[in-house]
SEKE-365749 format. One record per residue (C-alpha): x, y, z; residue number from 1. Coordinates in Angstrom, 3 decimals. Each point is the difference from the previous one (the first is absolute). Example, Ala and Ser with C-alpha at 12.3 -4.5 7.8 and 13.67 -1.06 7.14 Angstrom:
       c1       c2       c3 pos
   12.300   -4.500    7.800   1
    1.370    3.440   -0.660   2
//
This chain:
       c1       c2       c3 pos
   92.800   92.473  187.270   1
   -1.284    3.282   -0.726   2
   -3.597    0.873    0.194   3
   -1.931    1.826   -2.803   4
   -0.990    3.390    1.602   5
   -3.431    0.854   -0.262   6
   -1.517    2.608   -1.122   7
   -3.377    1.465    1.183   8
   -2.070   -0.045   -3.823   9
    0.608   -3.742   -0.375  10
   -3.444   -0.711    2.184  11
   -1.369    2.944   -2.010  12
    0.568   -2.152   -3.794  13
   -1.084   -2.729    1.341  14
   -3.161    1.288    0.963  15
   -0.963    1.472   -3.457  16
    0.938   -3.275   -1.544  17
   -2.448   -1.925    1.521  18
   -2.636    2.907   -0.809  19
    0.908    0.127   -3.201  20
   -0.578   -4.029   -0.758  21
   -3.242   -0.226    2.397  22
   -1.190    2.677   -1.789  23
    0.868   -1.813   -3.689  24
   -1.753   -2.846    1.631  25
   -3.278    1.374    0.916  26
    0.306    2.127   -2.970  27
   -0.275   -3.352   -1.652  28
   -2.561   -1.482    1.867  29
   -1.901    3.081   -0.059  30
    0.468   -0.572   -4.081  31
   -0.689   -3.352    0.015  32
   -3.540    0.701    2.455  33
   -1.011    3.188   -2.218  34
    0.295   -2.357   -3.015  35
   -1.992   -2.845    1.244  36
   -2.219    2.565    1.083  37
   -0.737    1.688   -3.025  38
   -0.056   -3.416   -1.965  39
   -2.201   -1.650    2.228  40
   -2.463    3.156    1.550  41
    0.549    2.520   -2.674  42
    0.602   -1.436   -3.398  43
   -0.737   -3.631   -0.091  44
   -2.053   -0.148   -3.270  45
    3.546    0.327   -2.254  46
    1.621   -2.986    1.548  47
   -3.228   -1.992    0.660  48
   -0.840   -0.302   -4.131  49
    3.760   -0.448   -0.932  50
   -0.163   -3.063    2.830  51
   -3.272   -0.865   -1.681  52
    1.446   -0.016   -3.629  53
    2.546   -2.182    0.889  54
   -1.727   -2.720    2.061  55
   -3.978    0.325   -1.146  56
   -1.034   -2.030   -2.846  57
   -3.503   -1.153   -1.418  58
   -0.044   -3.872   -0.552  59
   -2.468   -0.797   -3.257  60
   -1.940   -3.069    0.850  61
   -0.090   -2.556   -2.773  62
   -2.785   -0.263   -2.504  63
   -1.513   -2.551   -2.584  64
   -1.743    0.682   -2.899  65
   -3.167   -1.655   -0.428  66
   -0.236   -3.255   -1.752  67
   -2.437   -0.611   -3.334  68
   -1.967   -3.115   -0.165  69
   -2.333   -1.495   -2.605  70
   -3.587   -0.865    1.202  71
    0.789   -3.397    1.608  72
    3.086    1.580    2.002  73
    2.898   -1.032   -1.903  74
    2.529    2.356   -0.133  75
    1.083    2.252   -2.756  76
    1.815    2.530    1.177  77
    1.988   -0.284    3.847  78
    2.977    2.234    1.228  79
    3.554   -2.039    1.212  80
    2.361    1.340    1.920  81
    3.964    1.154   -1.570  82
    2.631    2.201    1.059  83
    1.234    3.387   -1.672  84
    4.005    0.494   -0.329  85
    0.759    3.547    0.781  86
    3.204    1.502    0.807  87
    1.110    3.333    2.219  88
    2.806    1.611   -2.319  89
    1.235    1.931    2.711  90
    0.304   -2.893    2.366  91
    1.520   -2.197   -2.768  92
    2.859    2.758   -0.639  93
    0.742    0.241    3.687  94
    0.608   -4.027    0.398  95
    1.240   -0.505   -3.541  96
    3.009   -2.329   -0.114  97
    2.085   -2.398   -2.358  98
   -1.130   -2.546    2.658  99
   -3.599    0.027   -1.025 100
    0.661    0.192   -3.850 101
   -0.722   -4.233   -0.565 102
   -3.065    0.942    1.710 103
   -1.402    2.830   -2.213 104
    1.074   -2.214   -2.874 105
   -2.341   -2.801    1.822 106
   -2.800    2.535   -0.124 107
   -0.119    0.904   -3.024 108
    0.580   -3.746   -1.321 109
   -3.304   -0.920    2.024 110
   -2.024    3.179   -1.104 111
    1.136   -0.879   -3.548 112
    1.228    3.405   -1.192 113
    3.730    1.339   -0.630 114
    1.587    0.530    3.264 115
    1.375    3.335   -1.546 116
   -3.540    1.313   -0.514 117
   -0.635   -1.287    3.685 118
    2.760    2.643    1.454 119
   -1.308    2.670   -2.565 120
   -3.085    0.264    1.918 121
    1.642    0.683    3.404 122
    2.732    2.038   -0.907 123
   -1.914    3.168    1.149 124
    0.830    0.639    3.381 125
   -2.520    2.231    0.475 126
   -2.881   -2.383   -0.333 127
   -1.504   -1.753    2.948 128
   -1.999   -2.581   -1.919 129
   -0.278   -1.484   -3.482 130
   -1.196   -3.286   -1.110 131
    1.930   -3.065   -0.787 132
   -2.679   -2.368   -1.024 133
   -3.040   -0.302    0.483 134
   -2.279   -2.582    0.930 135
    2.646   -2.780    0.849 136
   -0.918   -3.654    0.568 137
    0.270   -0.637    4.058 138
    2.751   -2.673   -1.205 139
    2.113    2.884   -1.615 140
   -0.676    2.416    2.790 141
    1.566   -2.296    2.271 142
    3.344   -0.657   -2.089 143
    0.413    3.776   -0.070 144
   -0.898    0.163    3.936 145
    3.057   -2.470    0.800 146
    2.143    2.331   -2.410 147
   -0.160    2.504    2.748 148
    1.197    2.892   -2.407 149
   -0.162    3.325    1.564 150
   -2.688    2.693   -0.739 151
   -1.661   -3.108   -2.138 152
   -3.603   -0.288    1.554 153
   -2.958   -2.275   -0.143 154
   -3.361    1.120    0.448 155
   -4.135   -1.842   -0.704 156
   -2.075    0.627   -2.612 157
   -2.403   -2.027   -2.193 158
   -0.575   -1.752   -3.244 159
   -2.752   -0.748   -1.935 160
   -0.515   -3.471   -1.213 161
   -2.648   -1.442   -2.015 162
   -0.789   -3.518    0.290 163
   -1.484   -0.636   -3.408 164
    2.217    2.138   -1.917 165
   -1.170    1.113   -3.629 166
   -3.681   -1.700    0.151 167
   -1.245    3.248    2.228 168
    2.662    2.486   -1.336 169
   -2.308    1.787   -1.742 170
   -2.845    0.078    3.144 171
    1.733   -0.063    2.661 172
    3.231    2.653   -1.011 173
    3.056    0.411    1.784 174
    1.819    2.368    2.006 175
    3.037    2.028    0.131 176
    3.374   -0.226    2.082 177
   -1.551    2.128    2.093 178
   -2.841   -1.598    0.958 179
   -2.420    1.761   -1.994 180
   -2.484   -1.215   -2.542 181
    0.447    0.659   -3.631 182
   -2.141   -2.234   -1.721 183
   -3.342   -2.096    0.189 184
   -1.909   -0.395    3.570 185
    3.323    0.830    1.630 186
   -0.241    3.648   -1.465 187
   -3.834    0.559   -0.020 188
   -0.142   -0.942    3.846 189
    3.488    1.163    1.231 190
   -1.574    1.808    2.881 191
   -1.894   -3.190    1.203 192
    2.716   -2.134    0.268 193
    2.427    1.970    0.697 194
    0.790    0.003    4.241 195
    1.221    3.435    1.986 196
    3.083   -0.831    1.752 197
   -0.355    1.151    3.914 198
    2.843    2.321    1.543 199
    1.294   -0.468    3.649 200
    2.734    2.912    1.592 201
    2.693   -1.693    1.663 202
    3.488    0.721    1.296 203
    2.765   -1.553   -1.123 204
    3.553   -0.536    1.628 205
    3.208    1.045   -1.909 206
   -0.038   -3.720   -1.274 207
   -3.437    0.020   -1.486 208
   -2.013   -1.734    2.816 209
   -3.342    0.726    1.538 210
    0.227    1.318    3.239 211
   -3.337    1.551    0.606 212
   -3.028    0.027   -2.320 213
   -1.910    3.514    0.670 214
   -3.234   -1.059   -2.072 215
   -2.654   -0.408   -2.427 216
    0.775    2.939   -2.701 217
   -2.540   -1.526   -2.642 218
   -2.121   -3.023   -0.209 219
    0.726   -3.002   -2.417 220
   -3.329   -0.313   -2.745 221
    0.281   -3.925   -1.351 222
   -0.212   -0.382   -3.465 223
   -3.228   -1.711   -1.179 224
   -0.134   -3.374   -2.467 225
   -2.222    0.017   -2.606 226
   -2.267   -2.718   -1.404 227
   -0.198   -0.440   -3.733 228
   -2.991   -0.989   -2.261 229
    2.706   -1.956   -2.132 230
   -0.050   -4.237    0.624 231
    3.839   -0.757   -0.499 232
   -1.358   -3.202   -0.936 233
   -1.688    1.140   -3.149 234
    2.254    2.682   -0.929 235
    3.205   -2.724   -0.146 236
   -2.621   -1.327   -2.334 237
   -0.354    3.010   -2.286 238
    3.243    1.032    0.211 239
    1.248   -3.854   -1.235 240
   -2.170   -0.132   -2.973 241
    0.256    3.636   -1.059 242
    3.473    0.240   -0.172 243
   -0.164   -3.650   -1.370 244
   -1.734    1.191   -2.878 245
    1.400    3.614   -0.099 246
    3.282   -1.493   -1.069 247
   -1.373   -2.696   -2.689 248
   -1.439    2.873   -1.585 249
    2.439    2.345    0.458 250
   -2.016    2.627    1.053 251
    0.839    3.741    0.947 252
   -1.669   -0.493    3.543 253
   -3.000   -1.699    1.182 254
   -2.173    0.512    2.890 255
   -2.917   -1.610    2.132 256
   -2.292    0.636    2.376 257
   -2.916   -1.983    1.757 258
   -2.755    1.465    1.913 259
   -2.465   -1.185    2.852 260
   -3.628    0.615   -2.189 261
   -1.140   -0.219    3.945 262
    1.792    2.398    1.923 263
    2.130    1.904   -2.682 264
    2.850   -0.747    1.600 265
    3.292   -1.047   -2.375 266
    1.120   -3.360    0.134 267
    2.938   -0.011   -2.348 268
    1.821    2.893   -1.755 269
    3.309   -1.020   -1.567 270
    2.514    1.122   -2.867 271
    2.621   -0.736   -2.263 272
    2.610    0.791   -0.666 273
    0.561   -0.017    4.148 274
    3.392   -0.161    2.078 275
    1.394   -0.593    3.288 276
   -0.997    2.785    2.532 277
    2.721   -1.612    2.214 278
    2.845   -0.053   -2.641 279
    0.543    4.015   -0.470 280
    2.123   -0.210   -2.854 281
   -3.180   -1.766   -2.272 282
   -1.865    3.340    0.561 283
   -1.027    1.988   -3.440 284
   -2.928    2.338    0.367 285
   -2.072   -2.018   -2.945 286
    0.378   -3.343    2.059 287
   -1.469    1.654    3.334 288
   -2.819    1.721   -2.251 289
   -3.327   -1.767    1.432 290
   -1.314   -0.203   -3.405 291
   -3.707   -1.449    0.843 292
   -0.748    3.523    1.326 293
    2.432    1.801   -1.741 294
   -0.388   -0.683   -3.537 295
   -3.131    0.777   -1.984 296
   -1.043   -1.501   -3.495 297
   -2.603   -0.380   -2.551 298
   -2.239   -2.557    1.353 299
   -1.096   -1.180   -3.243 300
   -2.984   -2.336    0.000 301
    0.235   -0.673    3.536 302
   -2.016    3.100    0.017 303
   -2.841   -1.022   -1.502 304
   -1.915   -1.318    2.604 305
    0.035    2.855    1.646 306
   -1.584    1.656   -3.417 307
   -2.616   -2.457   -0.081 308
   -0.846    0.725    3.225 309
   -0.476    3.260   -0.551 310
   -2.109   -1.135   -3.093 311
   -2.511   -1.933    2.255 312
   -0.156    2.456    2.609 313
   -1.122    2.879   -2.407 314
   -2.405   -2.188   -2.251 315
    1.740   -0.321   -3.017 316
   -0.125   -3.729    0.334 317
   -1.531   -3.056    1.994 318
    2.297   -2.512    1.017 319
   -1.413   -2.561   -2.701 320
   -0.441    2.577   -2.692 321
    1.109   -0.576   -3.279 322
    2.764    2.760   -1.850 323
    0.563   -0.489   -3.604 324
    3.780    0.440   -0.685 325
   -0.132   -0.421   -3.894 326
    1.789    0.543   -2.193 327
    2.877   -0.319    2.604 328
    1.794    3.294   -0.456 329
   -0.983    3.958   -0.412 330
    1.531    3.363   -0.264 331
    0.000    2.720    2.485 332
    1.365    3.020   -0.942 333
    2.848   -1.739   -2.388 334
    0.553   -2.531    2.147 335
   -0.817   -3.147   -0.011 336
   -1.525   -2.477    2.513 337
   -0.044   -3.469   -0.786 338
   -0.531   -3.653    1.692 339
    2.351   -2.619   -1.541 340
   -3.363   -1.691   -2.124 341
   -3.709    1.255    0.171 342
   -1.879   -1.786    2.226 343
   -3.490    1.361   -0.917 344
   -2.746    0.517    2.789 345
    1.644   -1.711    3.479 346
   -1.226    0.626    3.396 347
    1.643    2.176    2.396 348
    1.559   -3.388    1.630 349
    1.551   -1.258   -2.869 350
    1.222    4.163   -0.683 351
    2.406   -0.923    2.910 352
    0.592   -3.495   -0.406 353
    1.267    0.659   -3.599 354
    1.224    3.633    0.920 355
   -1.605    1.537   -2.723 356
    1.291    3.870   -0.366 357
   -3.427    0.951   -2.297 358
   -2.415   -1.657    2.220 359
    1.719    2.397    3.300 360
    0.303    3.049   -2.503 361
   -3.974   -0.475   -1.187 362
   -0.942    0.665    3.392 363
    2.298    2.170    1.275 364
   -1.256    2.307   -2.839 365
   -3.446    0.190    1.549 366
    1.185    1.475    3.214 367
    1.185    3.386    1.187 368
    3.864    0.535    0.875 369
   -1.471    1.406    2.835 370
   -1.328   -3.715    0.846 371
    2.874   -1.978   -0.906 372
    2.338    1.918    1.973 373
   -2.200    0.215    3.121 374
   -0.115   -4.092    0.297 375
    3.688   -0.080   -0.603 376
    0.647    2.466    3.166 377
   -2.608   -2.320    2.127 378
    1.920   -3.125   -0.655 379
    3.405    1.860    1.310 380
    1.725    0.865   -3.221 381
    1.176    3.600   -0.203 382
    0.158    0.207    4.074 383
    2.522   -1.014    2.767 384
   -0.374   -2.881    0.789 385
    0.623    0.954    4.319 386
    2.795   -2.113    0.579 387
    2.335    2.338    1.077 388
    3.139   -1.765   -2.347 389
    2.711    2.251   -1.241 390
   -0.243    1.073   -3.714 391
   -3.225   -1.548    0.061 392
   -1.578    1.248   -3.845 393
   -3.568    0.913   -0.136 394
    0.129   -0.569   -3.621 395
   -2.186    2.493   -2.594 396
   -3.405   -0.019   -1.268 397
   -0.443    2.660   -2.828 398
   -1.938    3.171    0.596 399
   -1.012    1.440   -3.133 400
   -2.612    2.556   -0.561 401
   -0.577   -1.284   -3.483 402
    0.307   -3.979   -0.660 403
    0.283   -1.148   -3.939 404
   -1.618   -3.156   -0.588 405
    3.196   -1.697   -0.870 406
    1.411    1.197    3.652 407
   -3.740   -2.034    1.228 408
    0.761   -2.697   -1.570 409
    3.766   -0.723    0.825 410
   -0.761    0.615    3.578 411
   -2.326   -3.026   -0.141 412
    2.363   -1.978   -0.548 413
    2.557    1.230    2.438 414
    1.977    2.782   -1.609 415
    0.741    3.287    0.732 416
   -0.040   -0.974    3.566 417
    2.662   -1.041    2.598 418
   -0.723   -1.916    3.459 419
    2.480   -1.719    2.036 420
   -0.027   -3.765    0.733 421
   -1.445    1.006    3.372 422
   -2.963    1.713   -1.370 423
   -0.683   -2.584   -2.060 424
    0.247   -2.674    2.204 425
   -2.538    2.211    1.936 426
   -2.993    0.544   -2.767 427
    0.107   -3.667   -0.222 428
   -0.341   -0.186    3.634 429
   -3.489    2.018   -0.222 430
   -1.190   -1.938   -2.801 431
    0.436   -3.462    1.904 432
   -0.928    1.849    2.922 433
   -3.867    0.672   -1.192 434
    0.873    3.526   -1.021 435
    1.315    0.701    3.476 436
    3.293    1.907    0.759 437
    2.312   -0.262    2.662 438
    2.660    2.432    0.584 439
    3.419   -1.372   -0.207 440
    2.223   -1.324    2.643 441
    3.711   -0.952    0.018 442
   -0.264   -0.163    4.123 443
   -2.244   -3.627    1.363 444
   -3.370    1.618    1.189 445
   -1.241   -1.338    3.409 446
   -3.370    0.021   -1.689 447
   -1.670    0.800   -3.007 448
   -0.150    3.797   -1.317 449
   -3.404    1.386   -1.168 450
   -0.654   -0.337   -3.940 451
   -1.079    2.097   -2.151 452
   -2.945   -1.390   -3.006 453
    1.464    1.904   -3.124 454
   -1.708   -2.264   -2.472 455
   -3.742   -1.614    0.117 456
    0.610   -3.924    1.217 457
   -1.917   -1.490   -2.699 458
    2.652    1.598   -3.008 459
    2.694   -1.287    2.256 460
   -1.226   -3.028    0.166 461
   -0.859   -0.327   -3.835 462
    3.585    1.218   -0.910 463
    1.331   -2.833    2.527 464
   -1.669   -2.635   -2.113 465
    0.916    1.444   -3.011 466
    3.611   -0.507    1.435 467
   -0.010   -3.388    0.828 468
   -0.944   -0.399   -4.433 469
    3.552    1.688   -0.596 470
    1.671   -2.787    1.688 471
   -1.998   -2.809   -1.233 472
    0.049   -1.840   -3.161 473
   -0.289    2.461   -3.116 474
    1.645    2.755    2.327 475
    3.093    1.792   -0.430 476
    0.984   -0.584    3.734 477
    0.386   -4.005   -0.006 478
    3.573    0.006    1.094 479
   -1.676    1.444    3.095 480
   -2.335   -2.795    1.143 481
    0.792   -1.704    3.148 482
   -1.408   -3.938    0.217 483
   -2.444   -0.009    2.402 484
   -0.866    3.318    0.912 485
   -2.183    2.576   -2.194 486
    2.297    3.042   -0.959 487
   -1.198    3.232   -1.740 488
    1.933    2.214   -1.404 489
    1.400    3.002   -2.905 490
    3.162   -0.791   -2.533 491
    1.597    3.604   -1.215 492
    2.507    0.660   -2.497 493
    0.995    3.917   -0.845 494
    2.514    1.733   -2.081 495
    2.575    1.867    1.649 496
   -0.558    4.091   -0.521 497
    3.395    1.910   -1.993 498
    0.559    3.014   -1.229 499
   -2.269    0.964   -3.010 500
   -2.478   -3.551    0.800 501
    0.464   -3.772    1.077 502
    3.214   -2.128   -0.494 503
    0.929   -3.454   -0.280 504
   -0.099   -0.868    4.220 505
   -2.430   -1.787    1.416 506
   -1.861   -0.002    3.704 507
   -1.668   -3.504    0.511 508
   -2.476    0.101    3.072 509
   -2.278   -2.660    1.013 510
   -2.591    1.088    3.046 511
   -2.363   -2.118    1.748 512
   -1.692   -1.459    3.197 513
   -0.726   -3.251    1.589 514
   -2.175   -1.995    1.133 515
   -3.360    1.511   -2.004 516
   -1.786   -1.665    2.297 517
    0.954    2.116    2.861 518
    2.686    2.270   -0.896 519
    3.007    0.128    2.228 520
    3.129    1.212   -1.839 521
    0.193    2.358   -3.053 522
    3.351   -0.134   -2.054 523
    1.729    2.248   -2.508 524
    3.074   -1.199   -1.799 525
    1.822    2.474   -2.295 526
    3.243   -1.654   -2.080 527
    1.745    3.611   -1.524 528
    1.900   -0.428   -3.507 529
   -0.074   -4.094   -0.514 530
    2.603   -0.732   -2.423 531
   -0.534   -2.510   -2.591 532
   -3.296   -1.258   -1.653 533
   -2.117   -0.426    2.764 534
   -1.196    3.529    1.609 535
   -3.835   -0.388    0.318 536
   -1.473    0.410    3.283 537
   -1.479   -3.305   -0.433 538
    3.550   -1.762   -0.540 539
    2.320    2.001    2.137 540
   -2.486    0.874    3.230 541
   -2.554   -2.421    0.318 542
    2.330   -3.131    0.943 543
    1.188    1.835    2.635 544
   -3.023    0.837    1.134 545
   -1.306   -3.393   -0.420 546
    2.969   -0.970    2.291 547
    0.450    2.467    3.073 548
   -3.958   -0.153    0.091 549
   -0.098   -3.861    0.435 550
    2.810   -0.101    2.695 551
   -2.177    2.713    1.662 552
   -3.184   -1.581   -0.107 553
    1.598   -3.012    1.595 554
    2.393    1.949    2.345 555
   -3.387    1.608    1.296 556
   -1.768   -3.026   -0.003 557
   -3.224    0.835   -2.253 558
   -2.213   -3.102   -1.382 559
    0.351   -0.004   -3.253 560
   -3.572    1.056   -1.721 561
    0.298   -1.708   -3.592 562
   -1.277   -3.335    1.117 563
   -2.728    1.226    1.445 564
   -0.962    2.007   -2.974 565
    0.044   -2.784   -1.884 566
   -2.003   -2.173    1.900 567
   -2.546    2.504    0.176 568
    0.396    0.208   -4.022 569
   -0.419   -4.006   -0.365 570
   -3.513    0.227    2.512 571
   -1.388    2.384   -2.249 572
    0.714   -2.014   -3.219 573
   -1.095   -2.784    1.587 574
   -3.381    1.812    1.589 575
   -0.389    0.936   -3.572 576
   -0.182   -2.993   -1.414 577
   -2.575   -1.636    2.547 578
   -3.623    0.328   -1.688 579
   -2.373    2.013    2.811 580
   -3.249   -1.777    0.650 581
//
């Protein structure tokens, strides 16, 4: 066998070799150290926030709005929870297969829309998020869990859902899909009862899980409930027998409010037409209009006691003085001003008790603009009312530098003006309230606020009495009586204002209070356009009145004051007849 014959560079190669890869090697090393060097001495920051983008996230904690309740604590308005559907395009185009094509259909079947406009809204990969649905039932959002589609998401959020539906529509308002208020209580105190969702930063693994929490980064604020004036129990009431009698007359709309003469706070404020705040699709913007604060009108003769007063107050008449209303009719400036018969010299009583328009305009004519306005202003008319409702209407009182005798003498009887329901409902609050006024409230008050004395007590009180003659026999306000209890109380019935002067449309308002033997609750009841015959305040207003005022009276448990009245009545009569000695 030969041998291979060495040579003497073999050892040499061999040699540089090995150099040559230890020297690759701890040029690597020397890399790889260097590197680590730099990225963990020199230039962390870089690497540090990418790290950080990819595994820091702030978790929102989970809020409720706050809940509206009437004054007894029933609720109005609460917040339940429901799922959004949302989608990740880009995710769904990465996973998308024949495979899961029965289960898009399944979506869409259960979300109730085309399952071709369902893959319309994902087929942008470039979009990380758009919305399915939202505001899923929990039932729903756990058929489309167990679909386990990919890139299809679930995620919490809210509704709003009100008890009572369309009896507090119009007070209590509604909110959007958002969360937001847009109408009502849930708009004017948005802020209040709306909570600030707290944020936590946390790391998260490449699955989504927690794996440390870091911190506070802000602090939750609750949301705060709020307490209405309103008693659900007499607002189901009002609402019942307005709309009941809204729709025998067929009118326009219709409104109602009630009023606390005690602490000014309001009792009852309803509307028709109303709808379903939790039925979306009912929505039209004149169903959600809130009407009794909204709307003004022509009071018509419900504004005469105001006028009178105003007469009493500046001397023009006693409240047993006698005004002589022949021959029943005049002319003022070519117009003419008429009762329906003469009815000769009749006290200021019987002026409202008959609604006589030449007994108001004889004494309006003996005051000052400047005087008629002024009283009109104290009893709330003209103003805001404080309540804080959206769209709220302070109505108009003229200002005119120069008043005609004709423009005197309508406003007497309750035209050129315009009040709302609410400010109505208010005057007639001071007068049973011994000229006293409280500012409104449409939140319950812990206590009651300090009043203000806009009118002397003892015109207040004469104006009550004169009230209580309207609804009695030989008044125009007898569909307003309630058996048992003394009611006082205003019929009105005004032309609607066109173009060019008054049309055929008719606003029939009956106002009152009850019991006049302690006032508790004033009432104003405005029926807009009544179809048909019957459009008098008297026949159209007044029943209802007579009706929601009864149920409250008994709902609130106040002694009837009629029997006792005419007790007192029979012990005089009977005193009378017993011969002194």
């Amino acid at each position: 066998m030969r041998r291979r014959k060495q040579t003497k560079k073999e050892p040499m190669l061999v040699g540089w070799r090995f150099i040559t890869v230890c020297g690759v090697i701890l040029l690597a090393f020397g890399s790889l150290f260097a590197r680590a060097a730099w990225i963990q001495v020199v230039s962390p920051d870089r690497l540090r926030m990418e790290g950080d983008m990819r595994s820091l996230r702030t978790a929102v904690t989970s809020t409720t709005r706050g809940m509206v309740m009437d004054r007894n604590g029933e609720e109005l308005a609460v917040s339940v929870p429901v799922q959004a559907v949302w989608a990740d395009p880009k995710q769904v185009h990465a996973e998308l297969s024949l495979e899961k094509e029965q289960a898009w259909q399944a979506l869409a079947d259960v979300l109730g829309v085309p399952r071709d406009k369902l893959i319309k809204q994902v087929e942008n990969p470039k979009r990380r998020f758009v919305y399915l649905q939202r505001q899923v039932t929990p039932a729903v959002a756990e058929y489309i869990r167990k679909l386990r589609l990919p890139g299809v998401h679930l995620r919490p959020e809210e509704r709003r859902f009100y008890p009572t539906g369309e009896i507090n529509t119009h007070m209590v308002g509604m909110t959007n899909i958002d969360g937001n208020g847009t109408e009502g209580i849930e708009r004017s105190y948005n802020d209040w009862l709306t909570a600030q969702a707290g944020e936590r930063r946390v790391r998260k693994d490449r699955m989504g899980r927690i794996i440390e929490d870091l911190g506070v980064v802000s602090e939750a604020r609750q949301a705060n409930n709020i307490h209405l004036s309103i008693d659900q129990r007499i607002q189901a009431l009002a609402y019942r027998s307005l709309k009941r009698a809204s729709e025998f007359h067929r009118a326009t709309s219709a409104s109602l409010v009630m009023i606390d003469v005690k602490s000014g706070e309001v009792l009852a404020m309803v509307n028709t037409p109303s709808f379903n705040p939790n039925n979306r699709g009912q929505y039209q913007s004149f169903r959600a209009r809130n009407r009794a604060a909204t709307d003004a009108y022509e009071p018509g003769s419900t504004l005469k006691p105001l006028i009178v007063v105003s007469a009493l107050e500046n001397g023009v008449v006693q409240a047993d003085s006698i005004v002589d209303t022949s021959p029943g009719w005049m002319r003022l400036g070519g117009k003419r001003v008429s009762d329906t018969r003469n009815l000769g010299p009749i006290s200021v009583e019987t002026i409202l008790m008959r609604s006589s328009n030449m007994g108001m305009v004889r004494m309006a004519l003996q005051e000052t603009p400047e005087q008629l306005i002024d009283t009109l202003y104290r009893f709330g008319l003209g103003i805001d009312s404080g309540t804080g409702l959206v769209g709220e209407s302070s109505g108009l009182v003229p200002q005119r530098r120069r008043w005609s005798d004709i423009e005197k003498a309508t406003l007497s009887f309750g035209y050129g003006l315009t009040t709302t329901p609410l400010q109505l409902a208010q005057a007639y609050a001071v007068i049973a309230n011994g000229g006293v006024r409280y500012p409104l409230s449409i939140l319950k008050r812990d206590q009651p606020p300090v009043g203000e004395q806009v009118v002397p007590r003892q015109h207040a009180d004469a104006v009550l009495k004169m009230l209580e003659a309207v609804v009695g026999p030989g008044g125009t306000a007898g569909n307003a009586a309630i058996p048992g209890y003394r009611v006082g109380g205003k019929t009105g019935t005004s032309r609607k204002a066109i173009a060019g002067g008054y049309g055929n449309d008719y606003v029939g308002i009956f106002a009152g209070v009850a019991p006049i033997s302690d006032p508790r609750f004033a009432m104003v009841v405005v029926m807009n356009e009544p179809q048909g015959d019957q459009y008098y305040g008297g026949q159209v207003s007044a029943p209802v009145f007579a009706e929601v005022m009864s149920g409250a009276l008994q709902l609130m448990n106040i002694r009837p004051d009629a029997a006792k009245q005419e007790q007192f009545n029979l012990a005089g009569q009977e005193a009378k007849r017993v011969p002194h000695t």
